[in-house]
C-alpha positions in Angstrom: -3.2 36.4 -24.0 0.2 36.4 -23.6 -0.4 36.2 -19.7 -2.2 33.0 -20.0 -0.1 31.1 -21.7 2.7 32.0 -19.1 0.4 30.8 -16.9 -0.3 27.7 -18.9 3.4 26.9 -19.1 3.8 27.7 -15.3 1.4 25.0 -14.6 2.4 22.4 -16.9 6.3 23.2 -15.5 4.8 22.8 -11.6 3.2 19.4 -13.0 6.1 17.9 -14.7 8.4 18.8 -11.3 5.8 17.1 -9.0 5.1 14.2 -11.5 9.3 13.6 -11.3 9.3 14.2 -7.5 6.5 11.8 -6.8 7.6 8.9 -8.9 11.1 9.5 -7.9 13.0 6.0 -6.3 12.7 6.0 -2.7 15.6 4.3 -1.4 15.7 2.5 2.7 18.4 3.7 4.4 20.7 1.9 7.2 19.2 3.8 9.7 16.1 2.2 9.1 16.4 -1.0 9.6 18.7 -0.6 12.9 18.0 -2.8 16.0 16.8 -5.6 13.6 19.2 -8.3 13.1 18.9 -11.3 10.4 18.0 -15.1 11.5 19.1 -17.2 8.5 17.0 -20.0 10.0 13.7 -18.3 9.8 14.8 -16.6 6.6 14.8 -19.7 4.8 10.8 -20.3 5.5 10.6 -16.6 3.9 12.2 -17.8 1.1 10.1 -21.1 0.7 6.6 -18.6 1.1 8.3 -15.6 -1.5 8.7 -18.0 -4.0 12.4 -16.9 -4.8 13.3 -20.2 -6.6 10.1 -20.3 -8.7 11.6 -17.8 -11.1 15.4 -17.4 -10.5 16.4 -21.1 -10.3 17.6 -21.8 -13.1 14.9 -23.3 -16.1 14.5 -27.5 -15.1 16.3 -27.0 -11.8 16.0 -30.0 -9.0 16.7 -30.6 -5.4 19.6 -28.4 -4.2 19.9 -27.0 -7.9 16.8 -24.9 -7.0 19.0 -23.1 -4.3 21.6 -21.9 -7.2 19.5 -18.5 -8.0 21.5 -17.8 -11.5 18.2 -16.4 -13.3 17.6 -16.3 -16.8 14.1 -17.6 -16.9 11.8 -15.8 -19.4 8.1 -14.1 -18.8 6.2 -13.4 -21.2 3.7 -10.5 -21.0 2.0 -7.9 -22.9 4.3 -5.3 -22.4 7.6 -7.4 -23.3 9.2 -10.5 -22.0 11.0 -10.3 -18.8 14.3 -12.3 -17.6 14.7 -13.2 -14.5 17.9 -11.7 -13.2 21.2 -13.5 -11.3 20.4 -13.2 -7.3 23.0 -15.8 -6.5 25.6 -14.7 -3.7 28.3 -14.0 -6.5 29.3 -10.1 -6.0 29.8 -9.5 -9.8 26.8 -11.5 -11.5 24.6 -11.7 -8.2 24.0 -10.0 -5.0 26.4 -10.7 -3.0 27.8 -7.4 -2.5 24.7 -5.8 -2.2 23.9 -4.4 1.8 20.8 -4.9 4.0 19.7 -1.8 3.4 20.0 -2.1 -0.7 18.6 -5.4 -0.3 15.5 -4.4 1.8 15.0 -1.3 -0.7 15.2 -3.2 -4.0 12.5 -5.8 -2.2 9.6 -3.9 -0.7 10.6 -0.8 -3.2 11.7 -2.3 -6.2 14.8 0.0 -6.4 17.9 -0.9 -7.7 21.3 -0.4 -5.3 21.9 2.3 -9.1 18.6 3.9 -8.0 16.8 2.7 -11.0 13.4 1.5 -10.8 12.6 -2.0 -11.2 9.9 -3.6 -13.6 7.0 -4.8 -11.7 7.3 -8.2 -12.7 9.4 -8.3 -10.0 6.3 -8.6 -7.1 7.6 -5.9 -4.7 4.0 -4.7 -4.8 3.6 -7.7 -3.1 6.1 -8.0 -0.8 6.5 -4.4 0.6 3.6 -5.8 2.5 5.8 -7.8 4.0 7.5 -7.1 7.5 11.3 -6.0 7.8 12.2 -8.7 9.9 11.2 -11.3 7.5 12.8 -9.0 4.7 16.0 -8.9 7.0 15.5 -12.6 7.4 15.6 -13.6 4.0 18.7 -11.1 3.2 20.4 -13.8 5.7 19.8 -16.6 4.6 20.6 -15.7 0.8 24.1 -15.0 2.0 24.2 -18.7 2.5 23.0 -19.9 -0.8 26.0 -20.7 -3.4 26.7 -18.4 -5.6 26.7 -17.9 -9.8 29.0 -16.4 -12.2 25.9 -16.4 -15.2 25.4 -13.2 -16.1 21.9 -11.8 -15.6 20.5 -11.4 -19.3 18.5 -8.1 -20.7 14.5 -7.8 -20.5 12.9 -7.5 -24.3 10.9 -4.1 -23.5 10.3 -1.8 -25.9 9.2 1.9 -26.1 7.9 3.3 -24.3 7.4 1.0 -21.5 11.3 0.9 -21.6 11.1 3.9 -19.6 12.4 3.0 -16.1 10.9 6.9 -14.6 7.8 5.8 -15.9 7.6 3.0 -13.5 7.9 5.2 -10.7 4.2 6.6 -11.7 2.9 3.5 -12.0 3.5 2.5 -8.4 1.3 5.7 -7.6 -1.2 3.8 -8.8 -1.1 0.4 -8.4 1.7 -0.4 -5.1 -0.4 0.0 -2.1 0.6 -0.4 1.4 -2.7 -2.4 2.5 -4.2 -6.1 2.1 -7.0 -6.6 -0.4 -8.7 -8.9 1.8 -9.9 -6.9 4.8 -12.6 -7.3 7.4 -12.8 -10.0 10.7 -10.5 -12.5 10.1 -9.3 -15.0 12.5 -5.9 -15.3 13.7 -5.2 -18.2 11.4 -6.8 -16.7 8.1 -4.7 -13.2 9.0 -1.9 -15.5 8.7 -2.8 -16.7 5.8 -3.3 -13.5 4.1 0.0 -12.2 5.4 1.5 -15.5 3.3 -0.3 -15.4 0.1 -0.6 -11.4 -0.1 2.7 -10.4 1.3 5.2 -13.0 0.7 3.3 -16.0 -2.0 2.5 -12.9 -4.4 -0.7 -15.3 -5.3 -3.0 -12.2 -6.6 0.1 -11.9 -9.4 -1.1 -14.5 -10.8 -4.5 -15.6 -9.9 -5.6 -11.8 -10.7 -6.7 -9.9 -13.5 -5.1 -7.2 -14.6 -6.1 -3.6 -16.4 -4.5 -1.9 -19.8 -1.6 -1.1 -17.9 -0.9 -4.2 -15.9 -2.1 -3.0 -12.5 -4.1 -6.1 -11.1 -7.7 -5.6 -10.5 -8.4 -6.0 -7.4 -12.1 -6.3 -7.6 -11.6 -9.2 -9.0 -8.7 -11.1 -6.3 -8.4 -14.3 -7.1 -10.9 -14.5 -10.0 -8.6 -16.2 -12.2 -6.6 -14.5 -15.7 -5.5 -15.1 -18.9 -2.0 -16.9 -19.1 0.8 -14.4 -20.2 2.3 -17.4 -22.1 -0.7 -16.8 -23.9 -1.4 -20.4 -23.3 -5.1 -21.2 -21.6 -5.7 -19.5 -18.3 -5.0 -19.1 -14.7 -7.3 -20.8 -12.5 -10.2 -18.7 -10.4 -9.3 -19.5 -6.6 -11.9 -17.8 -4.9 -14.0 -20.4 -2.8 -16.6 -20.1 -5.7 -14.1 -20.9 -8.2 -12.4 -23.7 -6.5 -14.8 -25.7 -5.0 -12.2 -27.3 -2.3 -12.3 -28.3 1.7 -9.2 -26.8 3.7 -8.3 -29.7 3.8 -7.9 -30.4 0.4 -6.5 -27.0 -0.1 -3.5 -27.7 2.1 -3.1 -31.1 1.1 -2.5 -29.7 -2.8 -0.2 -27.0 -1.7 2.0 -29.6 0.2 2.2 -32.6 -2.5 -0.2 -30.8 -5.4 -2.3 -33.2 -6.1 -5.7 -31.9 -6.8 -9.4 -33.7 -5.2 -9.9 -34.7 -9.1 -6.7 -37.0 -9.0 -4.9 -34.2 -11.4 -1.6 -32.6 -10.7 -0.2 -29.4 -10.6 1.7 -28.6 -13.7 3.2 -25.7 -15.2 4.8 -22.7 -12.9 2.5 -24.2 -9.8 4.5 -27.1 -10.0 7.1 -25.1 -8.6 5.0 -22.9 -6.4 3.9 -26.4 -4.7 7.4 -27.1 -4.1 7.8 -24.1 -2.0 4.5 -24.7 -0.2 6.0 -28.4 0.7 8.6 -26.6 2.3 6.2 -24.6 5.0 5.1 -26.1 7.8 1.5 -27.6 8.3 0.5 -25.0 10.1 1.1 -22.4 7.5 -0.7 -24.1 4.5 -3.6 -24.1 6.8 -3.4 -21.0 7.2 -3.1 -20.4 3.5 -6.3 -22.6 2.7 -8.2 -21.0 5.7 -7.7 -17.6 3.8 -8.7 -19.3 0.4 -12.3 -19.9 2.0 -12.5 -16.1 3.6 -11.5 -14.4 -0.1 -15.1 -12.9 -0.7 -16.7 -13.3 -4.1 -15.4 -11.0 -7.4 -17.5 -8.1 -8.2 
């Protein structure tokens, strides 16, 4: 008997170890991202597609205001309300001292430069999708943007999603390294999928998500509850929306809808952004739209 439970313990101990080595943060290191070198000009178009400003401009921000990334807006969610933090240029409140390599590893890994895993309401899920060269874009053009001495404010989590290690299991099963939408698409709906999977973080939003927030991907698109708590999020599959490319591209660019209704809420701001891409890429966004096949 006494065997067995040595055993027992053995195997729980050779769990626990693997379960701490596998959620551990994995950090990108200088070495990785040598040879690429940032374009400011095209990182601004990243920007615009990741929705940056949608949730770190500050609450009511306007114009150029939009561009002063001082944080502090709240989301609600099941699991606690999160604040968007300070990502302003400013080295003490902000970013600013941060490097390529902490930048590119708190982005696509949702690791803080401290090593501490970051909540995924932060969409890195998303965006380590993305391609280093527009991660290494972006990092230059937010060293132009001016900077912000608010300090970032604390999320409201409790216990025990207040665990940070915990986080790192959750990415096991939830941050994947593929699209959702896969199959034969053309060279302008790939496009699109690269900007509303990889960068646009859409499926955050227009996704449903299980008992521990992981989005379901069976059901891309399919619309979900508001975590306001306030009505829902609208189904954009092509059988939920019921729009022409057309008139898919022209909402994302001045968000007016086909019904003569206009965006409100957080879209309002994601159609900002959108205005900001080229007519080309909200094509490409709409194309997409129409090739997301029906929920499950």
């Amino acid at each position: 008997m006494g065997g067995v439970l040595r055993l027992l313990g053995l195997l729980i101990l050779a769990a626990v170890v693997a379960g701490v080595w596998l959620s551990r943060p994995m950090s990108v290191s200088e070495g990785d991202l040598a040879g690429l070198v940032g374009d400011a000009q095209a990182g601004e178009a990243v920007f615009w597609a990741a929705g940056c400003a949608s949730c770190h401009e500050a609450e009511d921000a306007e114009g150029d205001a939009r561009l002063i990334l001082s944080g502090g807006q709240a989301f609600p969610s099941d699991f606690g309300t999160f604040r968007a933090p300070n990502i302003s240029s400013d080295p003490t409140h902000g970013i600013g001292d941060w490097t390529l390599a902490e930048f590119v590893t708190a982005v696509q890994n949702g690791v803080s430069p401290e090593g501490q895993h970051y909540y995924p309401a932060f969409p890195y899920t998303a965006y380590r999708l993305a391609t280093r060269q527009d991660i290494v874009d972006l990092y230059a053009f937010m060293q132009t943007l001016p900077a912000s001495d608010l300090p970032s404010e604390p999320h409201d989590v409790g216990f025990p999603f207040s665990i940070r290690r915990a986080v790192g299991a959750w990415n096991l099963l939830y941050a994947q390294n593929e699209f959702t939408v896969s199959g034969d698409l053309s060279v302008e709906e790939s496009r699109g999928r690269y900007l509303a999977e990889a960068l646009a973080h859409c499926g955050e939003c227009h996704t449903p998500r299980g008992a521990l927030g992981g989005l379901d991907r069976a059901q891309w698109f399919a619309g979900a509850p508001d975590p306001s708590g306030r009505g829902t999020v609208p189904n954009i599959t092509p059988a939920g929306l019921g729009w022409s490319a057309d008139e898919i591209a022209a909402y994302l660019n001045d968000g007016f809808t086909p019904e003569f209704d206009v965006a409100g809420g957080h879209m309002r701001s994601v159609v900002l952004n959108m205005g900001q891409l080229n007519e080309d890429d909200r094509a490409a966004i709409a194309a997409y739209l129409l090739a997301v096949p029906h929920a499950d």
